[in-house]
N, C-alpha and C positions, 0 to 999 in steps of 0.2 A: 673494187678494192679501195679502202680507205682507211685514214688513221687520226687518230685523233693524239695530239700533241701538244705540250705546255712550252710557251715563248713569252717572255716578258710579263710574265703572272695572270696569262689568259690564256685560253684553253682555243685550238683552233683545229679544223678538220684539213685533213690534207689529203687533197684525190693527186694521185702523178697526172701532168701535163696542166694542171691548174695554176692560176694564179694566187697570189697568197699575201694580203698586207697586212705587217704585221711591226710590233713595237720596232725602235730604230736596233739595229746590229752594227757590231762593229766588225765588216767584212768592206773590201771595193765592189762595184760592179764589175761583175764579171767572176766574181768569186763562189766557189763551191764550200755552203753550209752543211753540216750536220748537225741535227737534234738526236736526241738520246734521251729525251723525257718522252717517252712515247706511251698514252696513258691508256690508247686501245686501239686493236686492230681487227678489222673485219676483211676476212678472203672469204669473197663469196658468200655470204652468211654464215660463215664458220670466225664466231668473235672471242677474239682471244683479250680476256681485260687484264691489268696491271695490279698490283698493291702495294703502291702506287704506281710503278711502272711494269710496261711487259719486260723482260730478261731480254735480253741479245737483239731487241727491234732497235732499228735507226730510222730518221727519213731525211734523204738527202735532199738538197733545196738548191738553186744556182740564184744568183744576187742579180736581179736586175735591173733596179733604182735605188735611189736614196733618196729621200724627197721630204717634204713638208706637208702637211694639211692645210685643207681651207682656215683663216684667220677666225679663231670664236671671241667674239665681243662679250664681255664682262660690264655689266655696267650695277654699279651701287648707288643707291639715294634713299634719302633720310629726309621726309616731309618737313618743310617747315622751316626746316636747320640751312640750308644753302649747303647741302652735302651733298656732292657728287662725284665718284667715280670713276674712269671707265678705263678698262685695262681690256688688251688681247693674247692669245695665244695661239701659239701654231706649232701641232703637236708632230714632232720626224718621226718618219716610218721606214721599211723597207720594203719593196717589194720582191715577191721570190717566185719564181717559178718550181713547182713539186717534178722530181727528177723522178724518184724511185721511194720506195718502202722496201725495207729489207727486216728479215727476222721474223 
């Protein structure tokens, strides 16, 4: 059983008892999420799809970090000109554990 779910304008599969990183939330660690974008759901090869979503499906998730991504280096330059720049980013995430599918 699985589901496929919309969080932070990306689309992600969600099995129960899986791990799941995904854009930052605003929950604690330790905390019980619900989604309710849930865009398709398979029991058993029996798939139920949405338009856009399925009716009455949730998936519940428990919060088990908040964290940061590896730092990605930006770097710009312009031959010849003495133009150089370098900038980083480091993108928050959260990580979830998949509790249940319901609906």
């Amino acid at each position: 059983m699985y589901a496929i779910i919309e969080t932070g304008g990306k689309q992600e599969r969600a099995v129960p008892g899986e791990t799941l990183k995904v854009e930052k939330l605003d929950a604690a660690v330790g905390d019980t999420v619900s989604f309710d974008k849930v865009m398709l759901v398979n029991r058993d090869g029996a798939i139920e799809l949405g338009k856009p979503f399925v009716e009455g499906a949730s998936v519940t998730a428990r919060v088990l970090e908040q964290g940061r991504s590896r730092k990605v280096l930006v770097f710009k330059k312009k031959r010849r000109k003495q133009y150089r720049r370098t900038r980083g980013h480091r993108q928050s995430f959260t990580s979830l554990t998949i509790e249940s599918i319901e609906g």
